[in-house]
C-alpha positions as CSV (number, residue, x, y, z in Angstrom):
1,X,-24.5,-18.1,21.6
2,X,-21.0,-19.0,21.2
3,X,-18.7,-20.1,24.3
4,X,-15.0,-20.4,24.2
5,X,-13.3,-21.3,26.9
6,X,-9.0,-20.6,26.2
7,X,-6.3,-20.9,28.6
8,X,-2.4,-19.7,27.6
9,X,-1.6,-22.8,26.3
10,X,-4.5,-24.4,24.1
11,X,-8.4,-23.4,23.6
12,X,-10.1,-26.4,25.4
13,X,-13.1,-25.6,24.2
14,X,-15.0,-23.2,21.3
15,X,-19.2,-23.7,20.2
16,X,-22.3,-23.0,20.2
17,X,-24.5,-23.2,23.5
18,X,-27.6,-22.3,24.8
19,X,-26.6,-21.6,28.6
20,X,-23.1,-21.5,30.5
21,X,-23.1,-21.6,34.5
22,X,-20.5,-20.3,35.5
23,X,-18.3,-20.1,39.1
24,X,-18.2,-16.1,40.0
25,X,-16.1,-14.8,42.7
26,X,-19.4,-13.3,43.9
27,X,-21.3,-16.6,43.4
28,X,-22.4,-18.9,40.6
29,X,-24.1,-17.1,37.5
30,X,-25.5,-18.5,34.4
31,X,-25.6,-17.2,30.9
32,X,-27.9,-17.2,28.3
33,X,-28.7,-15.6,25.0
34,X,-28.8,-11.9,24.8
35,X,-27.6,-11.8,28.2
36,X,-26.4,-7.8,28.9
37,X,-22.5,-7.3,28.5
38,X,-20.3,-8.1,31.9
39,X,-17.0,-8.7,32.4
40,X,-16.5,-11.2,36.1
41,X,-13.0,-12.9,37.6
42,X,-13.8,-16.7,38.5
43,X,-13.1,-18.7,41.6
44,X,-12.1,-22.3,41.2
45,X,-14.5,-24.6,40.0
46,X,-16.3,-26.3,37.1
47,X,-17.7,-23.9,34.1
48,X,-21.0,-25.8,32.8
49,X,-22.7,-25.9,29.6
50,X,-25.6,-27.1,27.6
51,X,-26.6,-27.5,24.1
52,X,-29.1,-29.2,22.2
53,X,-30.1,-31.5,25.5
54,X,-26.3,-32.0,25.9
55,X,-24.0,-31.0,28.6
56,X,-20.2,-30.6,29.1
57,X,-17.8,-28.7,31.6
58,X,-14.6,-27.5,32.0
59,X,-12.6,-27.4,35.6
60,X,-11.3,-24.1,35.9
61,X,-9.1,-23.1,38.6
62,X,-9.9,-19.0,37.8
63,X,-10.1,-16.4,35.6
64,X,-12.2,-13.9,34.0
65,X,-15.3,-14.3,31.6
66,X,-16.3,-11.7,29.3
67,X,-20.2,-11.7,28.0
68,X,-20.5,-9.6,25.0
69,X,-23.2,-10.1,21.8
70,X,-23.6,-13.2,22.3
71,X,-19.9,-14.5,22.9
72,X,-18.9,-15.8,26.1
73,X,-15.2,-15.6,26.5
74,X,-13.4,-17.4,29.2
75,X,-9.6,-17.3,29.8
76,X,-8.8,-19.5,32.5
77,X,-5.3,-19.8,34.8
């Protein structure tokens, strides 16, 4: 699955991963392949993600993620 994660200025960061976790204004959620379609707004907090035994994050301090075939789309404030 692909995860980009843009903000106005710059896209900090675009690739393939197996899993996201991310920080919902409802409560933490994770992401993984053919996970259904949602769209969620985001709370402050760290968006993680793992690949290949590898793992990365981005501090966010809110947004939205949209889930859709496959593509995780994050635009963050």
């Amino acid at each position: 699955m692909i995860l980009k994660v843009i903000s106005a200025q710059d896209i900090l960061f675009q690739g393939e991963v197996d899993s996201v976790t991310l920080p919902g204004t409802e409560g933490e959620f994770t992401v993984l392949r053919n996970h259904a379609s949602l769209i969620s707004t985001l709370e402050p907090g760290t968006v993680t993600y793992h690949h290949d035994g590898r793992s990365g994050e981005v501090q966010v301090n809110g947004g939205i993620v949209d889930v859709d075939n496959n593509v995780v789309s994050v635009c963050i404030y």
